[in-house]
C-alpha positions as CSV (number, residue, x, y, z in Angstrom):
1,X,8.7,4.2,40.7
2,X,8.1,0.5,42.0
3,X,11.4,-1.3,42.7
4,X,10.5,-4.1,39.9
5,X,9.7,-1.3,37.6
6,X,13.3,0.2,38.1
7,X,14.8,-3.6,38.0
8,X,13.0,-4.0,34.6
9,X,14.4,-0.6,33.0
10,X,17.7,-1.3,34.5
11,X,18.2,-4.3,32.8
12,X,16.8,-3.2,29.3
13,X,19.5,-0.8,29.3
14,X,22.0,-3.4,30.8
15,X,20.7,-5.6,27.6
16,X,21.2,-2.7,25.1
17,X,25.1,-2.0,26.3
18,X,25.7,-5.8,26.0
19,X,24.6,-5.5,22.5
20,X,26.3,-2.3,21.3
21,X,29.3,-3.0,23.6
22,X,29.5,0.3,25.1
23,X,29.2,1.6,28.3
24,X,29.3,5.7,26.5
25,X,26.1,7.4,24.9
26,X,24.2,5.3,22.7
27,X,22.7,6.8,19.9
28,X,19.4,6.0,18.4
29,X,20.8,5.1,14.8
30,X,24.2,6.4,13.6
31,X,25.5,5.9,10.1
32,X,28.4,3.1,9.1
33,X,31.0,4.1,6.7
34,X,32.7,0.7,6.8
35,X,33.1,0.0,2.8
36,X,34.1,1.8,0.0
37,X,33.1,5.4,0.9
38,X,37.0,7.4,1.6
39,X,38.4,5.7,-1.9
40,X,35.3,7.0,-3.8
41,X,35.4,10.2,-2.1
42,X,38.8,10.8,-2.9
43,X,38.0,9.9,-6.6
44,X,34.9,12.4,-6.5
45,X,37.2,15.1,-5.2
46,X,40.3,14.1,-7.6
47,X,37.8,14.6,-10.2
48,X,36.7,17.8,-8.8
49,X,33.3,17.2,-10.4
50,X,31.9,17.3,-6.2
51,X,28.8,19.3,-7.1
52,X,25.7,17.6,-9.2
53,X,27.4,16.9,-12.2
54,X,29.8,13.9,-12.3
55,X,29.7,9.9,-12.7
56,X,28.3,9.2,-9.0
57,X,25.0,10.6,-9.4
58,X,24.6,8.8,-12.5
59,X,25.5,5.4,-11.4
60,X,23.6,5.6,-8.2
61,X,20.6,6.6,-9.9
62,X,21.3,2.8,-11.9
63,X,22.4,1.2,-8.4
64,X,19.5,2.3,-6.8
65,X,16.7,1.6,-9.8
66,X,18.2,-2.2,-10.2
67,X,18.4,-2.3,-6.5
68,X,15.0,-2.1,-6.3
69,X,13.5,-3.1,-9.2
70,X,12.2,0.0,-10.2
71,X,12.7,1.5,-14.4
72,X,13.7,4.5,-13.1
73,X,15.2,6.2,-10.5
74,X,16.2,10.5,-9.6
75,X,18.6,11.2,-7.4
76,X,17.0,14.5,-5.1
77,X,19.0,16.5,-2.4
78,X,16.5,15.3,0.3
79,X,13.7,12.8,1.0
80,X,11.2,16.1,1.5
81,X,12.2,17.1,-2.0
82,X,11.6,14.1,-3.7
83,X,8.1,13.7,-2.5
84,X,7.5,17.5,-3.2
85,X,8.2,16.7,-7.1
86,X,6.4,13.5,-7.0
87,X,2.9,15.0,-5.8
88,X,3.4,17.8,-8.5
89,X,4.0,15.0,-11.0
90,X,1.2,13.3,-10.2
91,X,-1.1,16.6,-10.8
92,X,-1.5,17.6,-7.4
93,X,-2.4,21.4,-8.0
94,X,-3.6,24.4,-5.3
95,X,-6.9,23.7,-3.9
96,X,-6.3,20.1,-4.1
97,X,-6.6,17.3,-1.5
98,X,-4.3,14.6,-0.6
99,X,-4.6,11.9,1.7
100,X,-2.1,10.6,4.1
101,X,-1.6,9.2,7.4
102,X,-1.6,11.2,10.7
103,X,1.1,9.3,12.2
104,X,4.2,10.4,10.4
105,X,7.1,12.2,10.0
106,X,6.1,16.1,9.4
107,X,7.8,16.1,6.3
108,X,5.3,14.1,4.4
109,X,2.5,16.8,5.7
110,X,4.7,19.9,4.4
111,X,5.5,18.3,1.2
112,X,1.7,18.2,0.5
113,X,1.4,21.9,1.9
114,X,4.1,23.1,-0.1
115,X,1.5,22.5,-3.4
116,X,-0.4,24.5,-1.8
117,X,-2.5,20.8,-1.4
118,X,-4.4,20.2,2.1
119,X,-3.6,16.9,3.9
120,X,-6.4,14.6,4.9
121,X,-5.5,12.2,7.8
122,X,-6.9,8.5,8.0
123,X,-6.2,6.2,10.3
124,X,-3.2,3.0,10.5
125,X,-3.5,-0.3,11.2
126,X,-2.1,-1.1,14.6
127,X,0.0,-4.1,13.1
128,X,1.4,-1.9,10.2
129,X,1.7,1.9,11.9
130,X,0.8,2.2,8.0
131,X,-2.1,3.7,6.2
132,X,-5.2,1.6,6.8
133,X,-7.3,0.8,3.8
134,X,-10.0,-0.2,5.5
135,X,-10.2,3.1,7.1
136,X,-9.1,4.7,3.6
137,X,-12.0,2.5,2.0
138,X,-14.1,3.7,5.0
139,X,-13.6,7.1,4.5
140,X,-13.7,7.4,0.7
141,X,-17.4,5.6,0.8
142,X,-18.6,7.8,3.3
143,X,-17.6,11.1,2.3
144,X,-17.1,11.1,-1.6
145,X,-18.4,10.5,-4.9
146,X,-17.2,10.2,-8.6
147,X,-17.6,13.3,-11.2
148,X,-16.3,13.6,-14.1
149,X,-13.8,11.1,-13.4
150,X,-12.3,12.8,-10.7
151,X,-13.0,11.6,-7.0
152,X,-14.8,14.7,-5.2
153,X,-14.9,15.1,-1.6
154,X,-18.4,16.2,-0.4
155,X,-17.4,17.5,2.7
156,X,-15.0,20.3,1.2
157,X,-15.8,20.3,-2.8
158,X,-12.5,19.5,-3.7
159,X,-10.7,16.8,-5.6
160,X,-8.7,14.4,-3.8
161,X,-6.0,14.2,-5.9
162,X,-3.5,11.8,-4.6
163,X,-2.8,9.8,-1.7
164,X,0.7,9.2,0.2
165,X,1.0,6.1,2.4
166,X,3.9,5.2,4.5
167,X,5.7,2.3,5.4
168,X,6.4,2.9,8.9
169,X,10.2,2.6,10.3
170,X,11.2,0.5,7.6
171,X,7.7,-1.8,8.0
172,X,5.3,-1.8,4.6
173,X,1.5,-0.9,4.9
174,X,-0.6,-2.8,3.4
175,X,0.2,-1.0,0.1
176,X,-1.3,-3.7,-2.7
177,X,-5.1,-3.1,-0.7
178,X,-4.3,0.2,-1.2
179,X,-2.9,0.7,-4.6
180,X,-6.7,-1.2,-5.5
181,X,-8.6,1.3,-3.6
182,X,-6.7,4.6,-5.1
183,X,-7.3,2.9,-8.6
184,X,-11.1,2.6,-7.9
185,X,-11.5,5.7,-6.8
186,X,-8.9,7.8,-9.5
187,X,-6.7,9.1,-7.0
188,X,-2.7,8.5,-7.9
189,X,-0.5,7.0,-5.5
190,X,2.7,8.0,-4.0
191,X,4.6,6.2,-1.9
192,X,6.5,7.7,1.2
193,X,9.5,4.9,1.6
194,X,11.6,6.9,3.3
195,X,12.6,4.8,5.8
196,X,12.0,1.3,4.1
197,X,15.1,0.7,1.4
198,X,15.6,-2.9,1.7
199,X,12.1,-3.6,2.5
200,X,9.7,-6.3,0.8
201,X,6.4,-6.5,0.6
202,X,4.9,-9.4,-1.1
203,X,8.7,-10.0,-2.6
204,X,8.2,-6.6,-3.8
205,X,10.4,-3.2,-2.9
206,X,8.5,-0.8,-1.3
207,X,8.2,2.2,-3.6
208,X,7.6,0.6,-6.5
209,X,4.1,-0.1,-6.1
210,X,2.6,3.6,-6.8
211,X,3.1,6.4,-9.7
212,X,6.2,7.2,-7.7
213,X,7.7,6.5,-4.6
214,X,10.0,7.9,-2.6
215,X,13.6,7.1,-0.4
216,X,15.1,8.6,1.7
217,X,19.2,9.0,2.2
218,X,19.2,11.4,5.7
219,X,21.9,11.1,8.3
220,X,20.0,8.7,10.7
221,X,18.9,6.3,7.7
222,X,19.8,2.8,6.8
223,X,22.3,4.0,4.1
224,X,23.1,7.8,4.2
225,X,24.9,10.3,2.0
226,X,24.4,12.8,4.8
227,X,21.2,13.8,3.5
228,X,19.6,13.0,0.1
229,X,16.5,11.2,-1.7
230,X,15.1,9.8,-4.9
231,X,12.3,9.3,-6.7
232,X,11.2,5.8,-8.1
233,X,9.4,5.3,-11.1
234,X,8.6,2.6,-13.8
235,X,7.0,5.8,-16.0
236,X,9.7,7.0,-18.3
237,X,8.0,10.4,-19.3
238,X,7.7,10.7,-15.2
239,X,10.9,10.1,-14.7
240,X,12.4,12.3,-17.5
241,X,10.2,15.2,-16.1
242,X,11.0,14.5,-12.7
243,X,14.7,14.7,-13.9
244,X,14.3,17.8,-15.5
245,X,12.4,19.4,-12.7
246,X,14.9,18.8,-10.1
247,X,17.3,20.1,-12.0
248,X,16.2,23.6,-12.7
249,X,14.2,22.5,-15.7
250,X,17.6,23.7,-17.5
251,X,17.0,23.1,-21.7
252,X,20.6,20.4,-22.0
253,X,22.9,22.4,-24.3
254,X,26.3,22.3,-24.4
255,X,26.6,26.4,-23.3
256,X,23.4,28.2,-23.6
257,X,21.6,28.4,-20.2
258,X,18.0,28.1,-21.2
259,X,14.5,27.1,-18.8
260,X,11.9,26.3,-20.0
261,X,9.5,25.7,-17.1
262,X,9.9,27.4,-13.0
263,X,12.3,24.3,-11.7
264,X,13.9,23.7,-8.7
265,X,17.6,23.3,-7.6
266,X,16.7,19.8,-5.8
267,X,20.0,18.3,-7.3
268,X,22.2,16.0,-5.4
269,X,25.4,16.6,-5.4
270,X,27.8,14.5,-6.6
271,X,30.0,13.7,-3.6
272,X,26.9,12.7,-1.8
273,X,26.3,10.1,-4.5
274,X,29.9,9.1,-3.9
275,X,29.1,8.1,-0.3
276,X,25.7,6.4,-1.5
277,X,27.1,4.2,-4.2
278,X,30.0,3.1,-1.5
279,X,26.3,2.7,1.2
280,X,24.3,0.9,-1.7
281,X,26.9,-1.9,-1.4
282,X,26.9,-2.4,2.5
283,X,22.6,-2.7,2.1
284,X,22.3,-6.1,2.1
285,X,24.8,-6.7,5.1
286,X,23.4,-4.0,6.9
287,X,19.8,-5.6,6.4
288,X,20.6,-8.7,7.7
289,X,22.5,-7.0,10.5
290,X,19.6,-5.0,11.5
291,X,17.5,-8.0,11.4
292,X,19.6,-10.1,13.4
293,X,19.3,-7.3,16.2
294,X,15.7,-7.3,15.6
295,X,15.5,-11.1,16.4
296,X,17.7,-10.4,19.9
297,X,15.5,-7.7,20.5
298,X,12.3,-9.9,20.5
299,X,13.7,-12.8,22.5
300,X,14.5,-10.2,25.1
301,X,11.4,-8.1,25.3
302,X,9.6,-11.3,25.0
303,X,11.3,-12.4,29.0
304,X,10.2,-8.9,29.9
305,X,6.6,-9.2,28.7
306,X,7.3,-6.0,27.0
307,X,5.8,-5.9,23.1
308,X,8.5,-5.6,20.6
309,X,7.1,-4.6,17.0
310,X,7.8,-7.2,14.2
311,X,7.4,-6.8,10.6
312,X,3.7,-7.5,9.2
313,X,2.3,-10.2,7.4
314,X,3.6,-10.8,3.7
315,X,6.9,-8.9,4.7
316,X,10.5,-9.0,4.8
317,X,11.2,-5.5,6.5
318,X,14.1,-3.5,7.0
319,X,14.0,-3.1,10.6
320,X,15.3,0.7,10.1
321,X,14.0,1.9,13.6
322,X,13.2,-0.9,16.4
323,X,10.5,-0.2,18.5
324,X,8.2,-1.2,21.2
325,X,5.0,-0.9,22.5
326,X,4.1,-0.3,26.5
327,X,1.0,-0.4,28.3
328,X,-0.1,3.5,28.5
329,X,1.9,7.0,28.0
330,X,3.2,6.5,31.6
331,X,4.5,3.7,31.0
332,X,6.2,5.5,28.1
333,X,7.0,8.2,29.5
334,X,8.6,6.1,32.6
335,X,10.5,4.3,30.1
336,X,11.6,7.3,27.8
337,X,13.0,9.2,31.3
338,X,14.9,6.3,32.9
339,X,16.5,5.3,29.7
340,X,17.4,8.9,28.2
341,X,19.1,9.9,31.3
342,X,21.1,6.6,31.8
343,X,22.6,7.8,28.0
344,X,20.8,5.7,26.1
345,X,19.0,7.1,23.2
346,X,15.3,6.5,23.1
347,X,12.1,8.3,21.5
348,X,8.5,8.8,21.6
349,X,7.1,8.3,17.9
350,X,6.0,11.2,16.3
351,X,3.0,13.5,17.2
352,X,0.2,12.9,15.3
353,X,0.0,15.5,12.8
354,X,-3.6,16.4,13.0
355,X,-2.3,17.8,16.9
356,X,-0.1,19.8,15.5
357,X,-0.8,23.7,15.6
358,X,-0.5,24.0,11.1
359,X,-2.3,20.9,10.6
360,X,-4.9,20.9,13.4
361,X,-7.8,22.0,11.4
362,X,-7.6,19.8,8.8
363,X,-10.1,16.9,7.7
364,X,-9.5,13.5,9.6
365,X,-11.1,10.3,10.1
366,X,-11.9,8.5,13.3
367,X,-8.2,8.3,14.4
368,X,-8.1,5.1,17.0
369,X,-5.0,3.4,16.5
370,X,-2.9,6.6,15.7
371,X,-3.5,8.3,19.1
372,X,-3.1,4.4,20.4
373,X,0.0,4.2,19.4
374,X,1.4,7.6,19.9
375,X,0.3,7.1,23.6
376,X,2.8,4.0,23.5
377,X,5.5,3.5,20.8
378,X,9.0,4.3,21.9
379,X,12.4,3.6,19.5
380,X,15.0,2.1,20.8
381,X,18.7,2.2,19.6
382,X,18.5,0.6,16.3
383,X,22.0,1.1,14.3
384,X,24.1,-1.6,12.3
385,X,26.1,-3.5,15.1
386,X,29.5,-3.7,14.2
């Protein structure tokens, strides 16, 4: 390695213990319990209502619905889950199609597998990491056609049922484009905003722009319970069947234990709502903490001619996970060695799914900017500095 290449990664670690003041392990994105969380915990446990009955799951799901603007809001036991409900929801049956981005998080992949749906990959926009809609547009002209008001791909014969965006480490796609193009074409939109609470797009909350969206409340996000989800909604026979669902589709009765429907146990418990309701009031400080260190970040990167990623057009993002992008995937890789073994916490973003061994023979699009950017994007340590 060239001595002005070791110079360079030396002093972006240098930068990153000045600004997390610690000379130990830095972690990519650890939780801060620095509000109200031990005195509601207590309360949840004094109560002993800790399992998925009790007063905190009901007044997150208010927190988090005003917090965002949305009607309605369902409190899941993960992120996974609540997308799982939302495609079913939103009529996505075996045999189905649903289109998504490759360059995601796996879960958004397996919560279309587990309907027994198949995932169709189109490409991002380079400035988003977010589903394209020119290259959904693209895609949709070229390969599908409108029968009997359902949008029928010609390639496979099957209905493309829904389609499941995502706003990218906290950064929105260009989800209003979008929301046009699934209405055209029939196909319901859900929104994977698991990793965007506190982000705007167009003064709006991402989530809310869809059928459904979801959030995710997982260990390494923004605001965590530990794990944890929910489901957004301004559709209040959505949101009551989404309820119900979630909640093993139990008939309410004071003692008879009666189903109705197959439902699942996706409940959150009620001492994880605890934590969230004491998180839920941090959000706003922790926002403007995280983009504080997203505005350090760029001044430095920009002395280092090294490309920090900033929020798109039209936004006001969350900044959940910093990253930047180098020159080539040795460059990366360079970059992901030197800093990993001087104990600070870096990653690669996420393989595309379409390389992946389940997912490899599905449908895709011309791909460009996905395998551009998962040649290049790294994280870097992105928690709340306290």
């Amino acid at each position: 390695m060239r001595n002005e290449s070791i110079n360079q990664l030396e002093a972006v670690v240098s930068f990153i213990r000045k600004v997390f003041n610690s000379e130990s392990f830095i972690p990519l994105h650890e939780p801060r319990f620095v509000g109200n969380e031990k005195e509601y915990l207590n309360e949840c446990i004094d109560s002993t209502f800790v399992s998925s009955v009790g007063k905190f799951v009901d007044r997150f799901e208010k927190d988090i619905a005003r917090y965002t603007g949305s009607k309605y809001a369902i409190a899941t036991c993960n992120g996974t889950a609540a997308l799982h409900i939302s495609l079913i929801l939103a009529g996505v049956k075996p045999g189905d199609e649903v289109i998504t981005q490759p360059l995601t998080f796996i879960a958004t992949s397996n919560a279309i597998k587990y309907c027994n749906a198949s995932p169709i990959f189109i490409d991002v926009d380079k400035d988003t990491m977010g589903l394209s809609p020119s290259a959904l547009d693209l895609f949709l002209n070229e390969n599908c056609l409108m029968k009997g008001g359902d949008c029928i791909n010609k390639v496979t014969g099957k209905k493309i049922k829904a389609c499941v965006p995502v706003h990218t480490f906290g950064h929105p796609c260009r989800i209003d484009k979008i929301q046009t193009i699934c209405e055209k074409w029939n196909i319901e939109l859900v929104e994977d905003a698991a990793e965007s609470l506190g982000t705007l797009y167009k003064g709006k909350h991402t989530g809310t722009f869809g059928k459904s969206g979801v959030i995710s409340f997982n260990g390494n996000k923004i605001i965590t319970a530990g794990g944890g989800g929910c489901i957004l909604t301004d559709d209040e026979i959505f949101a009551t069947k989404a309820k119900h669902i979630t909640t093993t589709a139990k008939i309410p009765h004071k003692w008879n234990y009666a189903h109705d429907i197959i439902g699942y146990n996706f409940r959150m418990p009620n001492i994880n709502a605890a934590l969230l309701v004491a998180q839920l009031e941090q959000l706003n400080k922790f926002c403007a903490n995280k983009r504080e260190l997203a505005d350090r970040y760029l001044n430095f990167f920009e002395n280092e001619k090294i490309s920090f990623f900033c929020e798109p057009k039209n936004s006001r993002s969350n900044y959940w996970l910093n990253a930047i992008v180098l020159e080539n995937r040795l460059e990366r890789d360079k970059f992901l060695e030197f800093t990993n073994e001087n104990a600070v916490m870096t990653r690669p973003i996420w393989t595309l799914m379409n390389n992946l061994e389940m997912y490899k023979d599905f449908q895709c699009g011309d791909l460009p900017n996905s395998e551009w950017l998962q040649d290049r994007v790294v994280n870097i340590p992105s928690s709340v500095v306290i």
